[in-house]
N, C-alpha and C positions, 0 to 999 in steps of 0.2 A: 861317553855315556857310562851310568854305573850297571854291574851286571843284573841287577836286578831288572833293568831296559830291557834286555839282550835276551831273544827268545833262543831256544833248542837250533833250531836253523839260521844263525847269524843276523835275523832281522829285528830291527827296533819294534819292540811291543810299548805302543801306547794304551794304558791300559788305566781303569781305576785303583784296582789293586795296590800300586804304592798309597794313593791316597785313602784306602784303605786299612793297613797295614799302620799308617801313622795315626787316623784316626782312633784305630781302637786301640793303640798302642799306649798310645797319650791319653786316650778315657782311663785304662789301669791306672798309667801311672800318676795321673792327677788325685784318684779317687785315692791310691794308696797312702800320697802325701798328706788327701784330708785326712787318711787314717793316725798318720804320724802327728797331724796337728793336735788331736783329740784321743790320745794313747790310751786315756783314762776310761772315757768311755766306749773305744774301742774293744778295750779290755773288758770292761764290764757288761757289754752286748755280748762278746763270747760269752762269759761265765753265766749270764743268763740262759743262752743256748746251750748248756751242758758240755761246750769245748773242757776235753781236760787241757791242763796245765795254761789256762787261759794267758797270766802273766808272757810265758814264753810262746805260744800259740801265734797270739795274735801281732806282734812285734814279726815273727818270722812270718807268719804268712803276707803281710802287708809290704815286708822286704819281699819277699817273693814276686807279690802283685808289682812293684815297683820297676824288681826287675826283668820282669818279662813285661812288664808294659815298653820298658827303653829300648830293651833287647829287637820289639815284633818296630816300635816304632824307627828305628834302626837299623833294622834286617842283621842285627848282629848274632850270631850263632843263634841261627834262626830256627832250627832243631829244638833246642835245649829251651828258647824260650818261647816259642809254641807252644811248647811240651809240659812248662812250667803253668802257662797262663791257662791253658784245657785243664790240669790236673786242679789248678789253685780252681777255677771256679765250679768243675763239677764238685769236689769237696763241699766248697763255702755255698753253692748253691743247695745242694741235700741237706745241709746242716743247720746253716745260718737260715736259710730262707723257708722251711717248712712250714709254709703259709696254712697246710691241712691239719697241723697243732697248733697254730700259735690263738692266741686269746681271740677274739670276737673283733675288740679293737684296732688289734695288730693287724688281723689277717689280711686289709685289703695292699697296707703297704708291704708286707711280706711276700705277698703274693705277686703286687708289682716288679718287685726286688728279683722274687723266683724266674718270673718269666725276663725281663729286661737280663739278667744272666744266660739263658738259654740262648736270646740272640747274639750275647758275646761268646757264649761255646761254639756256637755256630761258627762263627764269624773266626774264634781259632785255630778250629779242626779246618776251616777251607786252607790259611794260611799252615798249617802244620802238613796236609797235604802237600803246598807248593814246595816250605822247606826240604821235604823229604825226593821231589823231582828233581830239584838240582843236583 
């Protein structure tokens, strides 16, 4: 069994949790790779949003999103990339997503965008929690 199985008291936890962990894991990193498809207008969605240094911004943050998505989907330094994926999307959530400014036509997918990131912070902070149990 891998230790992620293996509860505090030597007993097998069957749990959802890994399928958990790889679910949102794999949402990041999929979403980031659409990012890397589409760099152009990834870039140019920051620069709309007032990101400075959009160019280098959004390149890094979507490496970031990439690697905290393999990281949580992997349980790989599972600290660091809990850490990484709650920072990446409380950021890109306040910034990217302020459905309470965006234009009239924006606002209902902005505001989907807003909320559907809350249940991935959620969703990191429970795992950022576990990381830090171990």
């Amino acid at each position: 069994m891998d230790n992620d199985d293996e509860g505090r008291d030597g007993t097998t936890e069957h749990s959802p949790s890994r399928l958990g962990r790889v679910l949102l894991g794999l949402g990041l990193a999929l979403q980031a790779s659409e990012d890397f498809r589409d760099m152009d207008d990834t870039v140019e969605y920051a620069e709309s949003a007032g990101v400075p240094l959009p160019d280098l911004a959004a390149p890094f943050a979507s490496g970031m999103m990439m690697v905290a998505g393999l990281g949580i989907a992997l349980w790989r330094l599972p600290r660091v990339a809990t850490g990484a994926a709650v920072t990446f999307l409380t950021v890109v959530t306040a910034t990217m997503h302020d459905f309470w400014n965006a234009d009239p036509d924006d606002r209902d997918g902005e505001r989907l965008a807003f909320f559907g990131n809350l249940a991935m912070i959620g969703g990191a902070l429970v795992f950022l929690r576990e990381a830090w149990r171990r």
